[in-house]
C-alpha positions as CSV (number, residue, x, y, z in Angstrom):
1,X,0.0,0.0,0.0
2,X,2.8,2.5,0.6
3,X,4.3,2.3,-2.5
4,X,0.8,3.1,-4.1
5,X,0.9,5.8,-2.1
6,X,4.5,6.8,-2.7
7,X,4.3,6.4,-6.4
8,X,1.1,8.2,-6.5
9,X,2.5,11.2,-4.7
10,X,6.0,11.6,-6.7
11,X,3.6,12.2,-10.0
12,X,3.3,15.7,-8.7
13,X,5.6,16.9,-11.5
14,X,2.9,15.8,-14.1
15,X,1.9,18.6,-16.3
16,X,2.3,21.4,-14.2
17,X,4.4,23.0,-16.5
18,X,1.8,25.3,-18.4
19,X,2.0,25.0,-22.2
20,X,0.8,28.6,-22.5
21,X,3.4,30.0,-20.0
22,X,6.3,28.3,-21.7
23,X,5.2,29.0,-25.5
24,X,3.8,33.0,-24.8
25,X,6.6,33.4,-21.9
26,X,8.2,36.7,-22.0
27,X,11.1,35.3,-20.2
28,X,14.0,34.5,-22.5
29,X,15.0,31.1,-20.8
30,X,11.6,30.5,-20.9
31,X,10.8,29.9,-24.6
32,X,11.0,26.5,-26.0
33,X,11.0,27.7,-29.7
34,X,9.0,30.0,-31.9
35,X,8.0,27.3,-34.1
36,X,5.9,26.0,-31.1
37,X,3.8,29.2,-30.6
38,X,1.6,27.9,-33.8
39,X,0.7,24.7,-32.4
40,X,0.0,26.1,-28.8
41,X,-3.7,25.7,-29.4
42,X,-3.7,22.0,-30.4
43,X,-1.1,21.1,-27.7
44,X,-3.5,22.7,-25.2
45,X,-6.4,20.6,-26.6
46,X,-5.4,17.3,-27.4
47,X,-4.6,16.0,-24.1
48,X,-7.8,16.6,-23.2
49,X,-9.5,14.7,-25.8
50,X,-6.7,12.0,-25.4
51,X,-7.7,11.9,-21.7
52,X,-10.8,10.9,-22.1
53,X,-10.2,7.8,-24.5
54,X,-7.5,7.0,-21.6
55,X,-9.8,7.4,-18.7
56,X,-11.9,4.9,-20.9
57,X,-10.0,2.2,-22.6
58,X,-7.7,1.2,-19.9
59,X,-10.6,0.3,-17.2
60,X,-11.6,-2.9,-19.9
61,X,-7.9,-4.0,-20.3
62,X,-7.7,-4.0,-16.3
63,X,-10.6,-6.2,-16.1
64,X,-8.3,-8.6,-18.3
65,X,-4.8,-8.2,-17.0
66,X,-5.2,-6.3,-13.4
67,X,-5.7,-2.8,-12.0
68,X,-2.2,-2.4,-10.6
69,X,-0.6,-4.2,-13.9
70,X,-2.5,-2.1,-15.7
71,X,-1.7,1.3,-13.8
72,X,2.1,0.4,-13.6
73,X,2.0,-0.1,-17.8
74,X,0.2,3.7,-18.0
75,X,3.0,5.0,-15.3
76,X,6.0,3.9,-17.5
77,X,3.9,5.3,-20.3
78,X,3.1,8.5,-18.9
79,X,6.9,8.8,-18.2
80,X,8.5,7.9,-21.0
81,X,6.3,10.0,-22.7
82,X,7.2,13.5,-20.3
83,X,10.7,12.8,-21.6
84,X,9.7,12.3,-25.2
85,X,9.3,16.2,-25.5
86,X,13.2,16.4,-25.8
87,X,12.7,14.3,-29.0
88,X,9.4,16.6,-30.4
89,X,11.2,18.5,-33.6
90,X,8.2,19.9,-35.2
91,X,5.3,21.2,-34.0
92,X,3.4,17.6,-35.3
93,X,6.3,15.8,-32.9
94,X,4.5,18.0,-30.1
95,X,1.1,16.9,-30.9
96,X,1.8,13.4,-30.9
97,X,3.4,13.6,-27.9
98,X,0.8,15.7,-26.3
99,X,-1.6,13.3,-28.0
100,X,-0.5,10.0,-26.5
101,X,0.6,11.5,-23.1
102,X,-3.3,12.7,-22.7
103,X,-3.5,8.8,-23.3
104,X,-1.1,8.0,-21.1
105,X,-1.9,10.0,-17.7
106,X,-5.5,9.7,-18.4
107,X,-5.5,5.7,-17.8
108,X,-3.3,6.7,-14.6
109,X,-6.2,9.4,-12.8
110,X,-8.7,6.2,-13.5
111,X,-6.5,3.5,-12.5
112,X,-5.7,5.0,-9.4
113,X,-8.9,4.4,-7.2
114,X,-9.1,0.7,-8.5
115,X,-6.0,-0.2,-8.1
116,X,-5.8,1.0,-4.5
117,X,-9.5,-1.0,-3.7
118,X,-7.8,-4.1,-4.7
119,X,-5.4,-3.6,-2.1
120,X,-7.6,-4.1,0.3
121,X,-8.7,-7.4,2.6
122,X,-12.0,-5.9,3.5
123,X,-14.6,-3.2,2.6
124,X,-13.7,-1.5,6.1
125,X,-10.2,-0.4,4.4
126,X,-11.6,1.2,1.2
127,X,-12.1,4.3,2.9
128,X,-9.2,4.2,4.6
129,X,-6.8,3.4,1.9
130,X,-8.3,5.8,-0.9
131,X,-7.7,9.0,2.1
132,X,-4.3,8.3,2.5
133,X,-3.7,8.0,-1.5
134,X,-5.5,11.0,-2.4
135,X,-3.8,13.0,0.8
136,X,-0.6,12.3,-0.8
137,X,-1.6,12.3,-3.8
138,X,-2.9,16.5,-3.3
139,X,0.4,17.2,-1.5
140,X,2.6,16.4,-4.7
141,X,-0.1,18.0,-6.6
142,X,0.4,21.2,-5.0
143,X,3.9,21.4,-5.1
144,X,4.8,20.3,-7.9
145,X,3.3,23.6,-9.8
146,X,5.5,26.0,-7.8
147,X,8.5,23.5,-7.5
148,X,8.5,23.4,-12.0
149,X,7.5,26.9,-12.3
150,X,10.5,28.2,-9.9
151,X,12.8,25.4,-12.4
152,X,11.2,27.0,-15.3
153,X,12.5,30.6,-14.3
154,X,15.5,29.8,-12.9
155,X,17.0,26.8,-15.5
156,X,14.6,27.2,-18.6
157,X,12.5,24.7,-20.5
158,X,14.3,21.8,-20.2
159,X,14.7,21.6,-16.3
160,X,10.5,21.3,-16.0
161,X,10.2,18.9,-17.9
162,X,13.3,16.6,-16.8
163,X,11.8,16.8,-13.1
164,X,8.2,16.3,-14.7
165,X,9.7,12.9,-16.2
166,X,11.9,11.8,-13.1
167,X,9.3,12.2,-10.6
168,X,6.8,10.1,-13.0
169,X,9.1,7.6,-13.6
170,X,9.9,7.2,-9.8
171,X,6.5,7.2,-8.9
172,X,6.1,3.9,-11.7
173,X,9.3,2.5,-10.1
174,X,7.3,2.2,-6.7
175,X,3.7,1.3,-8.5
176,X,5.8,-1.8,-10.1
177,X,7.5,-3.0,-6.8
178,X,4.2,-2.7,-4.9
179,X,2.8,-4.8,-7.4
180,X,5.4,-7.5,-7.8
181,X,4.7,-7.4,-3.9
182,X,1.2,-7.7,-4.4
183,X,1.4,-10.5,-7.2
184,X,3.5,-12.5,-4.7
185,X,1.5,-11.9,-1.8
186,X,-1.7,-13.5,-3.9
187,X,0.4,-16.0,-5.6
188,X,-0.7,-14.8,-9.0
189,X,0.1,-12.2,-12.2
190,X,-3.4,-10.9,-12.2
191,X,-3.3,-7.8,-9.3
């Protein structure tokens, strides 16, 4: 349960950089490239539409292969994804990215409470277990805006987005050892 918690907190990082800030920024260090400005609406958009096809289609695979199989496989994606922004040449390299990151971190927000019920013995520890998620889940969710806009300022574009991928890919470190953990303690692959 811990490591639910932990890897659900360390996602803090996940888009709180602001697409608007960083492509109408009047901060020098700030810019990410002119070419960029063009696409600005799309890359705004398109996660959102993304989302909701990821908030969607993962729930059905879970039924097949497991919440917390399922949630660690969105949590690599989600982060793997964050760092493919480096690679985004063109402003079509940004939507795509954009596109299947809305994918990615959509199937994570409806993973989440799932994955965290099938953690526990009884109904009694529902409650219980989706309060201390969520709790640490809005603490890294509130700092991680001012933590990667203070990066943004002080170290530019590329700082935001390396802790943005880091602190996802940590938090999909812990989601995989809680459910290797989890698959052993049930003696099965299906958790």
């Amino acid at each position: 349960m811990w490591l639910i918690l932990y890897g659900s907190g360390v996602r803090g990082g996940e888009g709180a950089v602001s697409k608007s800030s960083l492509l109408h920024s009047r901060h020098p260090e700030c810019r990410f490239d002119d070419r960029y400005v063009l696409a600005a609406p799309l890359v705004l958009e398109e996660p959102h539409l993304k989302l909701a096809l990821g908030r969607t289609t993962p729930n059905f695979v879970a039924d097949k292969i497991g919440s917390i199989n399922c949630l660690a496989f969105m949590c690599w994606g989600s982060g793997i994804m964050a760092f493919a922004v480096f690679g985004a040449g063109t402003s079509g390299g940004l939507i795509a990215v954009a596109i299947i990151f809305g994918f990615f971190s959509g199937g994570y927000v409806s993973l989440l409470s799932p994955a965290i019920i099938g953690l526990s013995n009884n109904f009694g520890e529902i409650g219980i277990r989706l309060g201390m998620a969520f709790l640490v889940t809005s603490i890294a969710a509130l700092t991680g805006t001012p933590i990667t806009g203070a990066l943004l300022v002080k170290y530019g574009f590329y700082a935001p987005i390396t802790w943005s991928g880091v602190s996802i890919c940590a938090g999909a470190v812990s989601i995989t050892m809680a459910r290797v953990l989890r698959a052993r303690e049930k003696g099965t692959w299906k958790v």
